[in-house]
C-alpha positions, -999 to +999 in steps of 0.1 A: -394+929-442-383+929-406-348+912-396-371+884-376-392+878-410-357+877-430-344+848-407-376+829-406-375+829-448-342+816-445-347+786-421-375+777-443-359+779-473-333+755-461-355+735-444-370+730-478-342+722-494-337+695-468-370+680-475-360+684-510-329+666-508-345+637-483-376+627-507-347+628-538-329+605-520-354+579-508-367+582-544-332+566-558-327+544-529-358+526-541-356+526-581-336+494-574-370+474-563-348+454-541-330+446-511-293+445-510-290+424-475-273+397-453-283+375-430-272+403-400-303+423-412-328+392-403-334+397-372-342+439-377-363+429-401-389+407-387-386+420-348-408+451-353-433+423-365-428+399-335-435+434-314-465+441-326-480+406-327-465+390-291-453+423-272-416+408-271-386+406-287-387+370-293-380+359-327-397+325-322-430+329-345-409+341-372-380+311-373-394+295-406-396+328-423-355+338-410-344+303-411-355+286-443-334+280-472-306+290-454-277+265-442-256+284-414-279+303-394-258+330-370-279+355-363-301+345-338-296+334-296-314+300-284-318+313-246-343+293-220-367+283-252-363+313-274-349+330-302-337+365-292-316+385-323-277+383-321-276+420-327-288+451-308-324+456-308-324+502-310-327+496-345-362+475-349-375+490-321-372+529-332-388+517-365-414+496-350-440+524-353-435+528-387-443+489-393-477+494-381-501+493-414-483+461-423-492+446-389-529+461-393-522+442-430-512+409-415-537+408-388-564+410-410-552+392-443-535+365-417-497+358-413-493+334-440-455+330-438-451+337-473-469+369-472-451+379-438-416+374-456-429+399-485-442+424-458-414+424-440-392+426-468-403+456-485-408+474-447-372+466-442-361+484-478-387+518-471-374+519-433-340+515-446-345+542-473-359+568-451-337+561-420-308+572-448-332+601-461-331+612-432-298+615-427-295+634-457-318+660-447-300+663-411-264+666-429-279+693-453-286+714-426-257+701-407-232+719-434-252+748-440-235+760-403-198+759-417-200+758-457-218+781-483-253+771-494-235+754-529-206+736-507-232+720-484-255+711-518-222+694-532-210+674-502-245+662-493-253+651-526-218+632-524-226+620-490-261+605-500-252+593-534-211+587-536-210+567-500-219+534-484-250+552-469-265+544-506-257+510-513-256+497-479-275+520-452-308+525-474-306+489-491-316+469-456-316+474-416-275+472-414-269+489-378-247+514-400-279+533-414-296+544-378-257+550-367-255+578-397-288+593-384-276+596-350-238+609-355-254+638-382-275+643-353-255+647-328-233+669-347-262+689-355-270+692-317-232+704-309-235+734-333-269+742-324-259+736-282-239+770-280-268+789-293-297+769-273-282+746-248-313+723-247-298+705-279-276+687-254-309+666-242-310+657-280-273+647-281-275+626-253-304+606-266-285+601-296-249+592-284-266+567-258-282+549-288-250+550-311-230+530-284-260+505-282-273+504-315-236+492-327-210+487-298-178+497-321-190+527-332-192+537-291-153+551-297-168+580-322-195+583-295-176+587-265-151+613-288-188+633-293-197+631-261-166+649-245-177+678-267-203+683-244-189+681-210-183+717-203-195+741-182-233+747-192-237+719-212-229+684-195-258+677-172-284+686-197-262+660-212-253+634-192-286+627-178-303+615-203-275+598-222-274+575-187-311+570-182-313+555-217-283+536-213-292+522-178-325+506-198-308+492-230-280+479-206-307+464-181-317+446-215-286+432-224-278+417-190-313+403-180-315+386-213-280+379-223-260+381-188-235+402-206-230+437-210-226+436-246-256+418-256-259+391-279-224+398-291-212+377-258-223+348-278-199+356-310-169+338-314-141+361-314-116+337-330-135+341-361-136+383-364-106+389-344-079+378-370-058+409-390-034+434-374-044+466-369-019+483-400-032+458-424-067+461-415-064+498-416-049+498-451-075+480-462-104+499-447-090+524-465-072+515-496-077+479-509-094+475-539-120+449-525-130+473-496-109+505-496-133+537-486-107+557-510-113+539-536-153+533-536-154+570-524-126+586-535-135+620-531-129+613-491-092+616-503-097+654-491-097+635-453-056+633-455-056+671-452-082+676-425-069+695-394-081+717-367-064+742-388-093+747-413-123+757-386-125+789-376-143+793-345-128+777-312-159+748-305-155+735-340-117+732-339-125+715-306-151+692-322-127+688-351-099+672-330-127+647-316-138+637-341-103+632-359-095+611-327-126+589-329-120+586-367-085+573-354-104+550-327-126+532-352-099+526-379-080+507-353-112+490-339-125+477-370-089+468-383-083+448-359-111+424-374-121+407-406-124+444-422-138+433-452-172+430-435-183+397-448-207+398-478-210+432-488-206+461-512-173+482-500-165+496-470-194+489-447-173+487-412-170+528-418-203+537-432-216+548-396-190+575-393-196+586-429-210+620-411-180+629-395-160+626-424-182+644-447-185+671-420-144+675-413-137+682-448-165+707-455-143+737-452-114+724-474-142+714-507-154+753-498-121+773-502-106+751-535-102+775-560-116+764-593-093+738-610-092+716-574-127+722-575-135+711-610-113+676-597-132+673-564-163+674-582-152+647-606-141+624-580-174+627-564-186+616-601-167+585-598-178+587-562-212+584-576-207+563-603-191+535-576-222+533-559-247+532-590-232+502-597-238+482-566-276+497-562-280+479-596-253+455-597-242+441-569-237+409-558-242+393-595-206+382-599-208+366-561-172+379-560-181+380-522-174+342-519-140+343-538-129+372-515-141+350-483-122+317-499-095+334-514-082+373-495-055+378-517-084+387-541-093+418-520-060+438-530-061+427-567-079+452-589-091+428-611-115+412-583-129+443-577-166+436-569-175+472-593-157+456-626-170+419-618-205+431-611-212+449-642-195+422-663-223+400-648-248+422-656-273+438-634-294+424-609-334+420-621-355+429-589-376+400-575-411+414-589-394+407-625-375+375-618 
């Protein structure tokens, strides 16, 4: 077998195990038979609908079906006689493709609005599931370029099963799901870039619909980005990074008359309340929220460092992406971290990739003991988010925490040990 022949098996054989690892992971995404959702994932869910049936991205057929039953409704903008989504629209409109047998569905069984809420409810958990599937496969491949085949296997398999992109990113259209997608992406893109600099097209793309498809991840975008602008690299870059930003921006202002979209209409006495060293610490460590403690093999972050690459551009991407890391824990601390009603630590589940990817060459060079205890904290890892696929929200613990913070830093009120002394949550089909 020629050299050529011997590198082609290889890709493929990876690229297998990618597709392996994707269609094992939308598999147990799904065994739940149900969403696990908010009222922020409305809008996603019904606007690939309102595309295909008006053309637009108003909301206004679909009010009864968003609206009813609930009391407070946030997550839509009355502007000049209709309902446009609060949030940003990159979401709903990359998956809108994928929504098109229901639409056939609908067009021809009618839009009953009690079969339109089923439709759209079980597109929004398959589009949710693959979006993070996908992710999977793209991190697979993504930490095949600086760990050994069994190191990538392990800290995918963490990533997919012992994070937030299980419980929250496959469960409903949170904004954090498509963010994973893109970030493993782009990261992707910067290994490959060096080798083929057309990737940089692809990163562009990708880091113009991270900043868009959730504003506070755009610090983690812009600390990608200035990977890329180098010599070579940042007009294949730049280009089409601001062509699709000049459209999605034209969007916000002609329909919003504000940069940032609907989020001009959010009030920011309500999410702008912690300080930033509280809100870190409990991003990162509070019982209720804490990404240590719902993923506690990320512990390996507090020895990341440049120190552990060894080629120049990935200590270079390293020190990015520890910056942007930085940049987001202060961002998202400075407001109601806990996210609202949700399972952990959703406000860092978009930058889940980076993470992952920085400590990839520390989980490969642990010697045996550290590795046999990395490998059971990704156990516990796992075990964490089993229990709010199946559990979550039957204690409602949610509602204490929003009446009551104190009850985020007691361990007792952790949602995992109130959940499962509930019991677990029977899917709607059974109820």
């Amino acid at each position: 077998m020629s050299l050529l022949q011997t590198a082609r098996a290889f890709h493929q054989r990876h690229a297998s195990a990618a597709l392996g690892l994707a269609i094992l992971a939308f598999v147990v995404y799904n065994v739940n038979l149900r969403l696990i959702d908010a009222g922020d994932t409305f809008p996603a869910r019904y606007l690939p609908l309102a595309i295909w049936r008006t053309g637009t991205l108003q909301l206004d057929l679909f009010k009864s079906e968003m609206n009813t039953g609930h009391s407070e409704v946030f997550w839509t903008v009355p502007l000049r006689g209709h309902d446009y989504s609060l949030y940003p629209v990159v979401t709903p409109l990359l998956v809108a493709p994928l929504y098109a047998p229901a639409a056939f569905y609908l067009s021809r069984t009618g839009w009953n609005p009690h079969r339109v809420k089923v439709v759209s409810a079980v597109m929004e958990k398959l589009c949710a599931a693959l979006i993070a599937a996908a992710s999977v496969a793209v991190m697979y491949l993504l930490l095949l370029r600086i760990a050994l085949p069994r190191t990538a296997l392990l800290l995918t398999i963490a990533y997919a099963f012992g994070t937030n992109t299980w419980v929250t990113s496959s469960q409903a259209f949170w904004q954090h799901g498509l963010g994973e997608l893109l970030l493993a992406t782009v990261l992707y893109a910067a290994v490959r870039a060096e080798e083929r600099p057309r990737w940089c097209y692809m990163a562009g793309i990708c880091c113009a619909l991270m900043v868009f498809n959730r504003p506070g991840d755009g610090i983690m975008a812009l600390a990608v980005s200035a990977w890329f602008l180098q010599r070579r690299m940042w007009k294949a870059f730049l280009v089409p990074a601001a062509a699709l930003s000049t459209v999605l921006l034209a969007y916000n202002v002609l329909v919003f008359g504000a940069a940032t979209g609907g989020y001009a209409f959010a009030d920011p006495a309500v999410n702008v309340t912690n300080t930033i060293p509280e809100g870190i610490a409990g991003l990162l460590v509070s019982p209720g929220k804490g990404l240590f403690v719902f993923s506690p093999f990320l512990l390996l972050l507090l020895a990341v460092g440049p120190r552990w690459f060894h080629e120049a551009g990935q200590k270079r991407l390293a020190v990015l992406l520890i910056a942007g890391l930085m940049g987001q824990l202060i961002v998202y601390g400075r407001i109601q971290w806990a996210g609202g009603f949700c399972f952990g630590p959703r406000y860092v589940s978009g930058v889940l990739p980076a993470m992952v990817w920085l400590i990839a060459p520390i989980a490969g060079s642990m010697k045996r003991p550290l590795r046999l205890g990395f490998i059971a904290l990704i156990a516990v890892s796992i075990a964490m988010q089993a229990a709010g696929a199946f559990f979550y929200p039957s204690s409602g613990i949610d509602g204490l925490n929003r009446r009551e913070p104190w009850t985020l830093w007691h361990p007792k009120y952790n949602t995992v040990i109130q959940d499962i002394r509930s019991g677990p949550v029977r899917p709607p089909m059974f109820e």
